[in-house]
C-alpha positions in Angstrom: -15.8 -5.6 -7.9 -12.8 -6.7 -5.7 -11.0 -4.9 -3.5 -8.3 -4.5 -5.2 -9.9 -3.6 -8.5 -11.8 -1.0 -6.4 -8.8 0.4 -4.9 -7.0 1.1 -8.3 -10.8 2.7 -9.3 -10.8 4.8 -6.8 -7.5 5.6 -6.9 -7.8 6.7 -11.0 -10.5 8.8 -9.5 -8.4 10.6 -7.4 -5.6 11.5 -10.3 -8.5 12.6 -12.9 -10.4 14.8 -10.1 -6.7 16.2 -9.4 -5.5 17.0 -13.0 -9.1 18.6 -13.7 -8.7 21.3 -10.4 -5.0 21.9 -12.1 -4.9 21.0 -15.6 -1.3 21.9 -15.9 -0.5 18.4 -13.9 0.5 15.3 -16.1 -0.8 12.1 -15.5 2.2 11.0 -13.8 2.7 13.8 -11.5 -1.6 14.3 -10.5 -0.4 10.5 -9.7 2.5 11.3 -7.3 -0.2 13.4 -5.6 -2.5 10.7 -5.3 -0.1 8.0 -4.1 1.0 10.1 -1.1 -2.3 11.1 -0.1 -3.3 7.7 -0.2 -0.4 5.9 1.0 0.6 4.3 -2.0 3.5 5.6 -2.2 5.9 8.3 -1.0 9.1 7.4 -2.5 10.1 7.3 -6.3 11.3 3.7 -6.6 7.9 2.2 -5.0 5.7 4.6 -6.8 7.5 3.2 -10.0 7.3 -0.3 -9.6 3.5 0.3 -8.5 2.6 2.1 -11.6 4.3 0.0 -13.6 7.0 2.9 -15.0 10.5 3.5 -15.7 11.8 4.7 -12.2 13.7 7.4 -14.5 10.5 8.9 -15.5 9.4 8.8 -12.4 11.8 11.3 -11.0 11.6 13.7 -13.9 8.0 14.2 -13.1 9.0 15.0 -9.1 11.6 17.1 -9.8 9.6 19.1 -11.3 7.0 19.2 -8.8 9.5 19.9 -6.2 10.6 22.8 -8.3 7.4 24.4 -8.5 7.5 23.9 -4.7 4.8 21.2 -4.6 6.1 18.0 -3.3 8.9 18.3 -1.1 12.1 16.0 -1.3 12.2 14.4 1.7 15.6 12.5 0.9 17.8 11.3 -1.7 19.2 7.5 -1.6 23.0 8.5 -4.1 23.4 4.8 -5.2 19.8 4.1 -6.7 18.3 7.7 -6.7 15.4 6.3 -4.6 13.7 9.5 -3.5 11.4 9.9 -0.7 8.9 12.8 -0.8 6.3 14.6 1.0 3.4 16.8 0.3 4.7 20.5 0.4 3.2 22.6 3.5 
């Protein structure tokens, strides 16, 4: 397998071992929690064009972890909503 193909496996790992500890987590937000973990990603608009998802989507899905008080919004870009975010403490 290549590295990169091993990457994304190990990365799908991650996001199904994380939604089976909290089965309340979509796919898109156990994902959030992946990519920042892993340095995918830790802002909306990369995590986005990574996954291959409308950045819109994207953002409903961190909101709502950041109002649950899991991720924390780290900052707000106002022109293209990119948001940069942090596990919570």
């Amino acid at each position: 397998m290549s590295g990169e193909a091993e990457e994304a496996g190990d990365f799908l790992a991650l996001v199904a071992r994380l939604q089976g500890e909290d089965p309340r987590l979509t796919g898109i937000q156990a994902a959030l929690f992946a990519a920042v973990r892993t340095g995918v990603a830790s802002d909306s608009r990369t995590f986005a064009r990574r996954l291959g998802l409308a950045h819109a989507l994207v953002l409903r899905e961190l909101n709502a972890l950041a109002e649950q008080g899991a991720i924390r919004i780290d900052g707000r870009d106002a022109r293209t909503m990119r948001t940069r975010y942090s596990l919570a403490s």
